[in-house]
C-alpha positions, 0 to 999 in steps of 0.5 A, spaced: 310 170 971 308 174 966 307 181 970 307 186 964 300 189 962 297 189 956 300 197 955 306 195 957 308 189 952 312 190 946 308 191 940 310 185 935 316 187 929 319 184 923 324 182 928 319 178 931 315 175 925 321 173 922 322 169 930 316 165 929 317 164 921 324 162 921 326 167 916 330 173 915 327 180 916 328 183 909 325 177 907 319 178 912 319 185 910 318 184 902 312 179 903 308 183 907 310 189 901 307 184 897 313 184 893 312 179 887 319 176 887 317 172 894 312 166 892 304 167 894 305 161 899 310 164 902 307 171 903 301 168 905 305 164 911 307 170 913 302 175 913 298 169 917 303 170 922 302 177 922 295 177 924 295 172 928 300 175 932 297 182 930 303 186 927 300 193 924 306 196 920 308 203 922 305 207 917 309 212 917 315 208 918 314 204 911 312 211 907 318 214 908 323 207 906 318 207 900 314 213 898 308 208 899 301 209 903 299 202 901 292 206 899 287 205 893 282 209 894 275 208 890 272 215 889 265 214 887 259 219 887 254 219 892 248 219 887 250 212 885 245 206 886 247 203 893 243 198 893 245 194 887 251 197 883 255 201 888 254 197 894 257 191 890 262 194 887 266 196 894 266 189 896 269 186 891 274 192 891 275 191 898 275 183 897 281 183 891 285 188 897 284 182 902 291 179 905 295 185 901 298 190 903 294 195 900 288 198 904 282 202 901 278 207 903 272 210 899 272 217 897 266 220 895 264 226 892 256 230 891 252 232 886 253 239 886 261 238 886 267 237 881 268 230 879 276 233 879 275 234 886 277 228 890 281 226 885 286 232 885 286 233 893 289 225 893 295 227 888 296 233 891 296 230 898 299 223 896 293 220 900 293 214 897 298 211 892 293 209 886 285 211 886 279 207 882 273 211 879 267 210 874 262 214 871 267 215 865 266 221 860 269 219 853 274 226 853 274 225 861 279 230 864 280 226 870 284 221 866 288 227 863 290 230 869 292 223 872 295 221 866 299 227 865 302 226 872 303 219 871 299 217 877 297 210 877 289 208 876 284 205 873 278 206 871 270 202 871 269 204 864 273 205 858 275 213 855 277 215 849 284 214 851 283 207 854 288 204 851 294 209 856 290 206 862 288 200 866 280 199 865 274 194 866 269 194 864 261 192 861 260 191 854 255 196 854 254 195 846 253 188 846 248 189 851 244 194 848 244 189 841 242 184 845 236 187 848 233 189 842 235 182 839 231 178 844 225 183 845 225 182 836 224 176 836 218 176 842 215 180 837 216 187 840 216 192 835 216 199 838 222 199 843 224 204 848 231 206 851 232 208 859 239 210 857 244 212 863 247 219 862 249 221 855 255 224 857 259 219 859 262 213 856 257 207 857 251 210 855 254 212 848 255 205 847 249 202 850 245 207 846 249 206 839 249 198 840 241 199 842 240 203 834 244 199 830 240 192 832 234 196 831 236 198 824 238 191 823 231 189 824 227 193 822 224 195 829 223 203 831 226 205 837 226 211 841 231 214 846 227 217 852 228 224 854 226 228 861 229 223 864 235 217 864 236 210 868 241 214 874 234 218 875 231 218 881 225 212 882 219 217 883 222 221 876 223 215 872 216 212 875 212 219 873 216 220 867 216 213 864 207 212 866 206 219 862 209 217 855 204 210 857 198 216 855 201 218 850 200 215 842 206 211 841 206 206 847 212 202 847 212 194 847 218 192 850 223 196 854 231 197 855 233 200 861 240 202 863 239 200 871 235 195 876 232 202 880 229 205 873 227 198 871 223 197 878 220 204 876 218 202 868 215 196 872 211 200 877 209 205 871 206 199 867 203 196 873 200 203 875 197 203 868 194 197 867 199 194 863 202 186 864 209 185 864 211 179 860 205 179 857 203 187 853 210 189 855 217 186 856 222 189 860 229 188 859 235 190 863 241 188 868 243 188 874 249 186 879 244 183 884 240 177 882 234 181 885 230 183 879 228 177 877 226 175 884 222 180 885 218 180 877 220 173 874 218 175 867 223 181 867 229 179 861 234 180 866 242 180 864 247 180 870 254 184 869 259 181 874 261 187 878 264 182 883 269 181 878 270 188 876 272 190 883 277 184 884 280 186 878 281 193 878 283 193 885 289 188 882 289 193 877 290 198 881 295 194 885 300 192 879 301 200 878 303 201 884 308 195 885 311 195 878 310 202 874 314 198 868 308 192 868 303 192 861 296 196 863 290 190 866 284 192 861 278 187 860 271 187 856 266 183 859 262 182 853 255 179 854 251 173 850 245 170 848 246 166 853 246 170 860 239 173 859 234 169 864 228 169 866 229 165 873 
């Protein structure tokens, strides 16, 4: 008979997933490390032994035969839009981690606190082996810091040095140009742009996508100030039903975020006016919400699922292969996305 206590069994080892897979123990270790050279089926075997049996690896124990955590961090503002951008984003990094060695944590920094904060405690501390972060600045000293020290990363959104760097991102341009398209051909004349933050990379791009097509059709478009798509719901609300007092109301809407698209929405309603009908909205979102909530909202949906599975794999590849060429994705809209439904 068995008398041994669940705290007095021997954890299961290396030793005893090799037991049970009927292969050696360097093999069983590299398949674990996720090491490229061991087939995906045969990593796949392993760690499913692994779990099944319950195997954590000593920690500590493989930091010092590999120099690794087997951590990414996701360092992300806490001002973000958790319901529909933020919340998204940490899934699908967690879910491009899933069945690796790696594992995430989440790092986050406040509003009142330098962006390079989270950023240097994790170089400095070697607290994870790569790190993932967005709301890029074009001249983004978190990428100068990191690049300096050869620090694996990869980023949502492009700086002006992306081409050093593993990136995914939005096509923010295109987005704009389609927006104005699409609101010009529905006969909107007078457009509006709730554009992100102006200091960082995607907005400038959103904002000169926006005023090129506008030029090219000759429609007049205004970039609004006092307030930007990260502004909170009331401001934007408050803010955007003020300029509806004023002369030049706008006939159609571009906005950089669900949560300000919601707020332009309110701000029409409260005022009197239809959407669909006195004006359209056009916006994008990483949820289909938006066009549940107001069907005749032009929505464009940005696949953030994709953009955290291939950032984490971007971030992983750093980590395993420092020679490997750098993972980098544009992920450009088309007439085609917009919907209504």
């Amino acid at each position: 008979m068995d008398d041994l206590t669940p705290s007095k069994r021997r954890s299961p080892t290396l030793k005893t997933i090799a037991g049970l897979t009927g292969l050696a123990v360097p093999t069983v270790s590299r398949a674990l490390s996720g090491a490229l050279d061991i087939s995906e089926d045969t990593r796949a075997r392993v760690r499913a032994v692994a779990d099944e049996i319950g195997y954590v690896p000593n920690r500590a124990g493989v930091r010092l035969r590999t120099g690794r955590t087997n951590v990414v961090s996701l360092v992300m503002s806490t001002e973000h839009d958790v319901m529909n951008h933020t919340a998204k984003l940490i899934s699908s990094v967690a879910a491009g981690l899933r069945n690796t060695p790696f594992h995430l944590i989440i790092t986050p920094y406040f509003a009142d606190e330098d962006p390079m904060k989270p950023i240097r405690y994790i170089v400095e501390t070697g607290s994870a082996d790569a790190v993932i972060f967005n709301q890029i600045k074009p001249e983004d000293p978190r990428v100068q810091y990191l690049l300096d020290r050869k620090f694996p990363f990869a980023t949502h959104g492009r700086s002006a040095r992306c081409d050093e760097h593993a990136w995914f991102d939005f096509d923010n341009a295109a987005f704009g140009q389609l927006g104005v398209r699409t609101l010009a051909r529905r006969g909107r004349r007078k457009l509006a742009l709730v554009a992100p933050p102006i200091d960082q990379s995607y907005a400038q791009a959103m904002v000169a996508g926006c005023k090129a097509e506008a030029a090219a059709q000759g429609v007049d478009l205004m970039v609004v100030t006092g307030f930007n798509s990260d502004s909170p719901v009331t401001d934007v609300q408050a803010k955007f039903g003020a300029l509806l007092q004023g002369k030049d109301v706008p006939d159609g809407v571009i906005t950089g975020s669900t949560n300000s698209a919601l707020a332009v929405g309110a701000a029409l309603l409260a005022n009197g006016l239809t959407m669909g009908h006195d004006v359209d909205i056009y916006t994008k979102e990483a949820l289909n919400f938006m066009r549940r909530v107001w069907p005749e909202v032009l929505a464009i949906s940005e696949d953030v699922s994709a953009a955290g599975d291939f950032l984490a794999r971007a971030a992983m590849a750093q980590v395993m292969d420092p020679d490997a060429r750098l993972m980098q994705y544009l992920d450009k809209p088309t007439m085609a996305d917009i919907c209504r439904d």
